[in-house]
C-alpha positions as CSV (number, residue, x, y, z in Angstrom):
1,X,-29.3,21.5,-16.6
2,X,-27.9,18.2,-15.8
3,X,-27.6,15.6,-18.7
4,X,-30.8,13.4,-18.3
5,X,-28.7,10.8,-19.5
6,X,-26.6,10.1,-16.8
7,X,-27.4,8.0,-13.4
8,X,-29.9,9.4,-11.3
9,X,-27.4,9.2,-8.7
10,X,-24.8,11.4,-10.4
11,X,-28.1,14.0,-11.4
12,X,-28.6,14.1,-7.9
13,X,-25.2,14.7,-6.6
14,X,-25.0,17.5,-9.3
15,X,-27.6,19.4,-8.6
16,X,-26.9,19.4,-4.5
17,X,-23.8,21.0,-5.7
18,X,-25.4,23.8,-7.6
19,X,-26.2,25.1,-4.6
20,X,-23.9,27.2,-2.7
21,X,-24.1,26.4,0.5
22,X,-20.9,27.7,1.3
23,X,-20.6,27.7,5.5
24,X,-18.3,30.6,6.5
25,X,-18.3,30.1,9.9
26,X,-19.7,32.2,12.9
27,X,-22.9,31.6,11.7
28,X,-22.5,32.8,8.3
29,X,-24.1,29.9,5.7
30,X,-25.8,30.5,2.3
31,X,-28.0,28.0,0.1
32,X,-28.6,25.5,3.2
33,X,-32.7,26.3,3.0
34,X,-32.9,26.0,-0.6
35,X,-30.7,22.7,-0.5
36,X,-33.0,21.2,2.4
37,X,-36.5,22.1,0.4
38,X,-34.8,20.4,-2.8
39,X,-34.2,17.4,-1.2
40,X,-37.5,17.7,1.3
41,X,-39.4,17.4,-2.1
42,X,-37.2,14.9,-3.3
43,X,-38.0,12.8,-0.3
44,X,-42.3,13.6,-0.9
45,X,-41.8,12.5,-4.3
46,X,-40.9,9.1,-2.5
47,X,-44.3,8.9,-0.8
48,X,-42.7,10.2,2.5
49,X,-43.4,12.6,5.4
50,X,-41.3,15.3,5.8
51,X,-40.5,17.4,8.3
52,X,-38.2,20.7,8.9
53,X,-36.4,22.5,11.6
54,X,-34.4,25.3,10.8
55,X,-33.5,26.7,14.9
56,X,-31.6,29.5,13.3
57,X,-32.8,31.3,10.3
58,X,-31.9,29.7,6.9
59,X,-30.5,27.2,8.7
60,X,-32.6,24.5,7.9
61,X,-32.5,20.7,9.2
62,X,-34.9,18.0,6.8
63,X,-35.6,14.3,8.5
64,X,-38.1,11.6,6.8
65,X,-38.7,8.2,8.0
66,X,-39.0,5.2,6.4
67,X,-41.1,2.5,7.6
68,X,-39.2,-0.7,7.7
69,X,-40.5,-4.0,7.1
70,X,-40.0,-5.5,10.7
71,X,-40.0,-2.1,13.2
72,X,-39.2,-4.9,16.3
73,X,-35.5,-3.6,15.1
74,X,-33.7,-0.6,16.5
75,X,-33.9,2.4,13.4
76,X,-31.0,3.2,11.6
77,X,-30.2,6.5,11.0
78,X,-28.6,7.6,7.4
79,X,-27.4,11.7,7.4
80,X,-25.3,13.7,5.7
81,X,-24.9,17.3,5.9
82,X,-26.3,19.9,3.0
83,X,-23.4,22.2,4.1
84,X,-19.8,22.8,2.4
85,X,-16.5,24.7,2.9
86,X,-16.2,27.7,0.8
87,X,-14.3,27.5,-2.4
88,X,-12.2,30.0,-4.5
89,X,-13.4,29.9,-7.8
90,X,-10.2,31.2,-9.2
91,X,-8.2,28.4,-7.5
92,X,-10.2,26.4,-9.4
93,X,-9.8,24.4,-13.5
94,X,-13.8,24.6,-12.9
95,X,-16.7,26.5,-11.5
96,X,-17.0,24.6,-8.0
97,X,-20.5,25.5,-8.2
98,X,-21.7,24.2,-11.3
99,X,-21.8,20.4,-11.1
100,X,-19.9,19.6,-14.1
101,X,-19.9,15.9,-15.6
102,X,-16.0,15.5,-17.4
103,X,-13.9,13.0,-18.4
104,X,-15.7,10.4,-16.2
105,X,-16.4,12.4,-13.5
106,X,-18.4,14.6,-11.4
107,X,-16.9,18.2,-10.4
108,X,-17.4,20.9,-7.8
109,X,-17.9,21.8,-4.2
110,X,-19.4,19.0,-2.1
111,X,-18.6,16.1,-5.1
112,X,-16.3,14.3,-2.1
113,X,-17.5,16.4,1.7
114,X,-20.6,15.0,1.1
115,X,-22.8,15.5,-1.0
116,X,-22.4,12.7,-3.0
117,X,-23.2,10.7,-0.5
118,X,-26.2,12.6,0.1
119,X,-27.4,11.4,-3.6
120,X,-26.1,8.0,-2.7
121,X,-28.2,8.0,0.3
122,X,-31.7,9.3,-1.4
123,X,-31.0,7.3,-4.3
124,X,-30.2,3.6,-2.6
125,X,-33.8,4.4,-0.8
126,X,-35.3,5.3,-4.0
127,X,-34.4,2.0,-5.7
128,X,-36.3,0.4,-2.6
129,X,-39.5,2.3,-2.3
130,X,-39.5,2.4,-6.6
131,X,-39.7,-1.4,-6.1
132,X,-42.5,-1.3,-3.9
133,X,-40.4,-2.8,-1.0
134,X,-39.0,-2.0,2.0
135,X,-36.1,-2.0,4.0
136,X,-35.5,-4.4,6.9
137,X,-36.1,-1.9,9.2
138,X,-37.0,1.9,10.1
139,X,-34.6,4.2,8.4
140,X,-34.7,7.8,9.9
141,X,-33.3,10.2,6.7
142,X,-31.8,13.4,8.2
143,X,-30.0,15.6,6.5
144,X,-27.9,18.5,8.7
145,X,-27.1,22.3,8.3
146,X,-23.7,23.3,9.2
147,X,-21.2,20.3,9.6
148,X,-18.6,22.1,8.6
149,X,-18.7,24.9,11.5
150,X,-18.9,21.7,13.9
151,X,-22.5,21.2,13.9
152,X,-23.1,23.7,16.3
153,X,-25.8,25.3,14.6
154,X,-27.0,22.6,13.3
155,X,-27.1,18.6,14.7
156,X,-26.2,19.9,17.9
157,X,-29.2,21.8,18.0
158,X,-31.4,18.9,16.2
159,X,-30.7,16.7,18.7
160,X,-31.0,19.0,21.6
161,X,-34.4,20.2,20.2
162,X,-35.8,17.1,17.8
163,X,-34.5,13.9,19.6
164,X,-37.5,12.2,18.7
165,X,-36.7,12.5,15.1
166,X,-34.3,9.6,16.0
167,X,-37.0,7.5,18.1
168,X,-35.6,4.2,18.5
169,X,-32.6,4.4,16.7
170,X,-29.6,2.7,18.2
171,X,-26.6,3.1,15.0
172,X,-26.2,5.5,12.3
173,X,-24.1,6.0,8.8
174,X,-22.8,8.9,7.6
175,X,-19.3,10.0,5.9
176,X,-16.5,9.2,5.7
177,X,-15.3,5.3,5.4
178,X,-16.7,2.8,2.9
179,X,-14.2,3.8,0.1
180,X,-11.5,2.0,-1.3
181,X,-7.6,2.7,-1.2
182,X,-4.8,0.6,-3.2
183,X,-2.3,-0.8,-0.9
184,X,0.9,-2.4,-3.2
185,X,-1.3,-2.2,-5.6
186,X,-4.3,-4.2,-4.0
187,X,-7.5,-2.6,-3.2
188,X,-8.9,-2.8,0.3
189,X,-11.7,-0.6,1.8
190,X,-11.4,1.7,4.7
191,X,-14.4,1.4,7.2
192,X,-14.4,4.3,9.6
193,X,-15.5,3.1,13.5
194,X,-14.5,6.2,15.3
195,X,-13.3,9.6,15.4
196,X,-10.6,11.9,16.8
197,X,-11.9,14.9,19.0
198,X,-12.4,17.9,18.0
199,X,-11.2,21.5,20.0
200,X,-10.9,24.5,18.1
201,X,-9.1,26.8,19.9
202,X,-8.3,30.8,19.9
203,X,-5.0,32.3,20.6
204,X,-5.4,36.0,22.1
205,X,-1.9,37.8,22.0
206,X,-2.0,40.9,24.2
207,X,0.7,44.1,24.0
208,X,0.9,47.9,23.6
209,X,-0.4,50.2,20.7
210,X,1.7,52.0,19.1
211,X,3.0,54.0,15.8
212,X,5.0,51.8,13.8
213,X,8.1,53.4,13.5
214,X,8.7,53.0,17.1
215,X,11.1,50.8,19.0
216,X,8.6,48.8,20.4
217,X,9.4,45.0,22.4
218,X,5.8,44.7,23.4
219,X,4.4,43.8,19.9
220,X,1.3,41.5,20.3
221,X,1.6,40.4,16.4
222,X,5.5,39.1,17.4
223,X,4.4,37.8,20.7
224,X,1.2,35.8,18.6
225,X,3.2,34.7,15.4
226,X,5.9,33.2,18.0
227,X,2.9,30.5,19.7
228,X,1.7,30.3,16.4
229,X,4.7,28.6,14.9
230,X,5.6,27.1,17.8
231,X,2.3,25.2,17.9
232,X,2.3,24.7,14.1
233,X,5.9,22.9,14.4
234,X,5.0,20.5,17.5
235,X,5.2,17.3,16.3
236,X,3.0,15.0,18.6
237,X,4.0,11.6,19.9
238,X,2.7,8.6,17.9
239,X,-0.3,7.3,20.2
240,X,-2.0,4.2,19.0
241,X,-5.4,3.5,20.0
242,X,-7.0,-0.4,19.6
243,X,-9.1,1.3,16.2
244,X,-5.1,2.4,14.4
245,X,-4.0,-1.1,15.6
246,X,-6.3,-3.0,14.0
247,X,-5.7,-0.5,10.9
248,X,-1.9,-1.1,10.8
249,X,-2.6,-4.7,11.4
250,X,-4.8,-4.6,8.1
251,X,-2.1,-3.2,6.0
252,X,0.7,-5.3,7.3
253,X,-1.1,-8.8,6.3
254,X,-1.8,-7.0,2.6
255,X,1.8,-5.6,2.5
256,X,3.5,-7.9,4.4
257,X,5.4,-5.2,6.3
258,X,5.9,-4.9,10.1
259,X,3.7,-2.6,12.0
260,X,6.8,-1.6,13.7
261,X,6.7,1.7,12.0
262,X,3.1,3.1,11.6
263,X,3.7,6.0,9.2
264,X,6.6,3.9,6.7
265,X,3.2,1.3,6.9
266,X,0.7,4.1,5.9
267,X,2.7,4.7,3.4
268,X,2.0,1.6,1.0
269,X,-1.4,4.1,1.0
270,X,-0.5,6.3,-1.7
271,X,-2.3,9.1,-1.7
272,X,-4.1,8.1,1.4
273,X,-1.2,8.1,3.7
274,X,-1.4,11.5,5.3
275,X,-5.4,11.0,6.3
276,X,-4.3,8.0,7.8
277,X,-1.0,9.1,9.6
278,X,-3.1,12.2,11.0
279,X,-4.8,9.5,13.2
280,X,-2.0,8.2,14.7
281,X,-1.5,11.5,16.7
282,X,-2.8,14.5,17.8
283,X,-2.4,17.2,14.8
284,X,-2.3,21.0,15.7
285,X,-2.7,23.1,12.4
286,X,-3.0,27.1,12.8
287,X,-5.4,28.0,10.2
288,X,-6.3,32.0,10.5
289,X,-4.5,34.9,11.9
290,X,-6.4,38.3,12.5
291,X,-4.2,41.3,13.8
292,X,-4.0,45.4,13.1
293,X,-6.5,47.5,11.1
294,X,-3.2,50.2,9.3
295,X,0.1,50.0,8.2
296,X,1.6,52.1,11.0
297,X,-0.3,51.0,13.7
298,X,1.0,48.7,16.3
299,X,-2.3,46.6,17.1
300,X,-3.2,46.0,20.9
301,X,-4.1,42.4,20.3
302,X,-3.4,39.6,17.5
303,X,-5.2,36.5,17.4
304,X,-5.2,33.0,15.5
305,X,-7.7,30.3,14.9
306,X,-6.2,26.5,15.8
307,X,-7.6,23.6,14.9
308,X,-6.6,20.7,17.0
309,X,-7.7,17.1,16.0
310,X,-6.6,15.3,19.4
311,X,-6.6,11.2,20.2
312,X,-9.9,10.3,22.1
313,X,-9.3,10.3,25.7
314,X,-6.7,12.7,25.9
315,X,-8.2,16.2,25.6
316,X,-7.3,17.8,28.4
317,X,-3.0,16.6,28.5
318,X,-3.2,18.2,25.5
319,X,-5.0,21.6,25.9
320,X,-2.3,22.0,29.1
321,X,0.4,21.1,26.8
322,X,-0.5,23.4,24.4
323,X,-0.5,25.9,27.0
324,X,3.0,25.3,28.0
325,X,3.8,25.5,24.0
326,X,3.3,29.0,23.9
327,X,3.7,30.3,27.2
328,X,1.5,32.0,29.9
329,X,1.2,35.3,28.0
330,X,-0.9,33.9,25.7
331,X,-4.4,33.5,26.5
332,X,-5.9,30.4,25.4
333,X,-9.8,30.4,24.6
334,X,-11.8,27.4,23.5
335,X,-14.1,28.0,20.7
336,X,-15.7,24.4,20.7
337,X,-14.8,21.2,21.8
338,X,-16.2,18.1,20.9
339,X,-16.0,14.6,21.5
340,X,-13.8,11.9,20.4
341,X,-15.3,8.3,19.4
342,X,-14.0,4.8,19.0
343,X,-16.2,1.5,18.7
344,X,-15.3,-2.0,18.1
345,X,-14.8,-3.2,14.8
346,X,-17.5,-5.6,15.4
347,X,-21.4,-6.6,15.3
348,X,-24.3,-6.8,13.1
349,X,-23.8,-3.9,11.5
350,X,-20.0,-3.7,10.9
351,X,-20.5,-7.6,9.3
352,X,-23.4,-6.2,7.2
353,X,-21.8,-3.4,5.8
354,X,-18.4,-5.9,4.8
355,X,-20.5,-8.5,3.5
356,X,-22.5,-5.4,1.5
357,X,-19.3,-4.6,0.2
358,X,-18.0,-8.6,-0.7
359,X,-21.0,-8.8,-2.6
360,X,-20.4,-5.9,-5.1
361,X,-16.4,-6.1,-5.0
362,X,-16.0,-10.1,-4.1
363,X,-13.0,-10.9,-1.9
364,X,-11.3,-7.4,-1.2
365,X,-10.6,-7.2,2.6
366,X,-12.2,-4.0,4.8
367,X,-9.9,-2.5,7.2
368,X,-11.3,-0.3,10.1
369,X,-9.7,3.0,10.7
370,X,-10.3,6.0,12.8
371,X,-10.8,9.4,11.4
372,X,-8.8,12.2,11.9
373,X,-11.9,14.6,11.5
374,X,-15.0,14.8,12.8
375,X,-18.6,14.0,11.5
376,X,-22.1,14.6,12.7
377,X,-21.8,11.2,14.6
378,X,-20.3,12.9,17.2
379,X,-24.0,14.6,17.7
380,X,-25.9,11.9,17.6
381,X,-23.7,10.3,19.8
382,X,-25.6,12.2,22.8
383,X,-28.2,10.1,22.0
384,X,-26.3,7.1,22.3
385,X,-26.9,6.0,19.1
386,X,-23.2,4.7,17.5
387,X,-22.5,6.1,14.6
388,X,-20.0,4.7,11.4
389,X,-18.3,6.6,8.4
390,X,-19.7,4.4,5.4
391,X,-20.1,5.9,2.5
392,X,-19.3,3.1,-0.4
393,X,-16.9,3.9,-2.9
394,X,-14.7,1.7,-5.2
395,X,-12.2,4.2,-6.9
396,X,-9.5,4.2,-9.4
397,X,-5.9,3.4,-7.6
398,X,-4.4,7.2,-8.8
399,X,-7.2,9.7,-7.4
400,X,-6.3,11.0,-4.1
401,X,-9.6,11.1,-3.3
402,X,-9.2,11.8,0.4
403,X,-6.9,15.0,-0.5
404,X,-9.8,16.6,-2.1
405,X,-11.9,16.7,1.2
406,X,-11.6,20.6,1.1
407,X,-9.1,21.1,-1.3
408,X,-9.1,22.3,-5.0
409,X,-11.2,20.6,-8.1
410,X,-13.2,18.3,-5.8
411,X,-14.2,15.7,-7.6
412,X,-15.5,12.3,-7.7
413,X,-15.8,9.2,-10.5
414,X,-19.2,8.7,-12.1
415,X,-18.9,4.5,-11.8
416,X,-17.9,5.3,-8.1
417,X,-21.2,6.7,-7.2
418,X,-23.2,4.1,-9.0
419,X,-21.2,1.8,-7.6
420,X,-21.7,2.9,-3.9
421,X,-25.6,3.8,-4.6
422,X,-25.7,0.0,-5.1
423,X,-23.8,-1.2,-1.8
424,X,-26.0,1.1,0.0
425,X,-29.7,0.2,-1.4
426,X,-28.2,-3.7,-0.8
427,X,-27.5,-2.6,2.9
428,X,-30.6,-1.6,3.5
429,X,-32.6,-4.3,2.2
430,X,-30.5,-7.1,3.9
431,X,-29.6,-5.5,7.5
């Protein structure tokens, strides 16, 4: 049981985590139905209407609405996703499922990619509808099943099937901006106003079966590891777009370095310089291989997964390029492609969301940046509403918080939630 001690918001974010919702892929998810009901009741317990979808079984979708105080305004729309990579617990200093409270901080699976700001988003309304108020304007609450395997079985099909849940709704906020990096040892926050686009493609190596003591030159595993390599040592040209311009323009007036050299500027990031270098370019990262079934059988066919994050705009150069990477013999399949995003760094929104911020942390600058991954925005962006990464976190200069986004002992500060609980609930009464 979670300390009743600490911050609701931190209780919250704890118990999300103790369920595994672990998304395998190819429609393989656990937890997702139990982790929609707990937060379905959650959201009753609030006085609101609730309502389901779950398209695929167990893969289940939660929305609520919150009646704003003048509904002349478009809705905004605030949505995270309930699901999460797997973890290996034995990679692990903790169990990535229990939603441990140490040393200042909150551990496990989720406690970064998202559902802390899942608890930051339920919470912030809380402290509104607690007070018997409510926020400027409609708020549509939705909260996705599986982000993680692109939203495909999930916001994809939510917005195919439920558009009205998002009935006058013009913007949305979701992951992942809002936080804070130290730049030279000054703090600015990152505010994310687009997103790279996404293509996950398969490589399908074809040969001749055979035993494997055999001279054999017609080895599909050879023939597959040589694209692989080949695509996972392309280095891609540096390609600006006017969202990483504005970004390295940010970090040159708080280092006072040239932008001449984008990745030396990202640099003066710390531990955020490779999230932000990955948007300067399109990244190609191989990321499973699946070949043979015996030690002394030469497989027919050996394929890999690729995951290619690719500048907005230029998705098809690239899919030909990486065709001409690893040759015509290997057959190139598209798994799913999505859509890149960029949108001005500019408008109601964007200055309520940096004045939200000045108010909690006065007189730190917010820098808008383009994310190398993708969110659920990219979904909702069929229904042209615009969607932002902004989910408020002040953090201490030495966590490399962004490396944790899938990686080992996820975890996030305590104060840091609080904190961006607070930004959030004052967002929502103001804009």
């Amino acid at each position: 049981m979670t300390d009743p001690s600490l911050p609701e918001v931190v209780r919250l974010a704890s118990d999300l985590i103790r369920f595994d919702t672990s998304n395998f892929g190819g429609g393989t998810a656990n937890g997702e139905r139990e982790a929609a009901e707990y937060v379905g009741a959650y959201l009753q317990s609030l006085g609101l209407e609730v309502e389901y979808y779950e398209p695929i079984p167990r893969r289940t979708n939660v929305m609520a609405r919150v009646v704003g105080r003048d509904r002349s305004k478009p809705a905004l729309v605030l949505h995270g996703h309930l699901d999460v990579v797997p973890a290996i617990a034995e990679d692990w200093s903790v169990d990535p499922f229990a939603g441990l409270v140490k040393d200042g901080m909150l551990w496990g699976r989720g406690a970064v990619d998202m559902k802390n700001m899942n608890a930051m988003i339920l919470t912030a309304v809380a402290d509104i509808l607690r007070a018997g108020e409510q926020p400027e304007r409609d708020l549509v609450l939705a909260f996705f099943a599986d982000e993680e395997n692109g939203g495909v079985e999930g916001s994809a099909l939510v917005v195919q099937n439920r558009p009205e849940w998002f009935a006058g709704a013009t913007e949305a906020i979701s992951e992942v901006g809002g936080y804070s990096i130290t730049v030279d040892d000054r703090r600015a926050y990152l505010l994310q106003v687009g997103e790279k686009a996404m293509i996950w493609i398969r490589l399908v190596a074809k040969g001749r079966a055979g035993h494997g003591s055999r001279l054999h030159d017609d080895n599909a595993i050879t023939r597959l590891a040589e694209a692989v390599a080949a695509i996972g040592r392309t280095r891609w040209p540096l390609r600006l777009t006017p969202t990483t311009e504005a970004l390295l323009a940010g970090l040159s007036d708080l280092t006072g370095r040239s932008a001449d050299d984008p990745d030396a500027l990202a640099a003066a990031a710390g531990p955020a310089e490779a999230f932000l270098r990955s948007s300067f370019r399109t990244t190609t990262n191989p990321t499973v291989l699946s070949a043979g079934y015996k030690h002394n059988v030469i497989p027919e066919t050996a394929e890999a997964l690729v995951d290619v994050r690719v500048i907005p705009g230029t998705e098809d150069d690239v899919l030909a390029e990486l065709q001409q990477i690893v040759g015509e013999d290997i057959e190139i399949q598209t798994v799913v492609r999505d859509i890149g995003m960029e949108t001005p760094f500019a408008g109601d929104l964007v200055d309520a969301m940096v004045a939200a911020l000045g108010r909690s942390d006065p007189g730190v600058p917010v820098i808008p940046y383009l994310l190398g991954a993708g969110t659920d925005n990219k979904a909702l962006a069929y229904l042209d509403i615009t969607g932002y990464g902004f989910a408020p976190l002040r953090l201490p200069a030495d966590l490399d918080f962004t490396g944790m986004f899938h990686g080992v002992d996820e975890r996030v500060p305590v104060e840091s939630l609080v904190f961006g609980q607070r930004v959030l609930a004052d967002l929502l009464r103001t804009y």
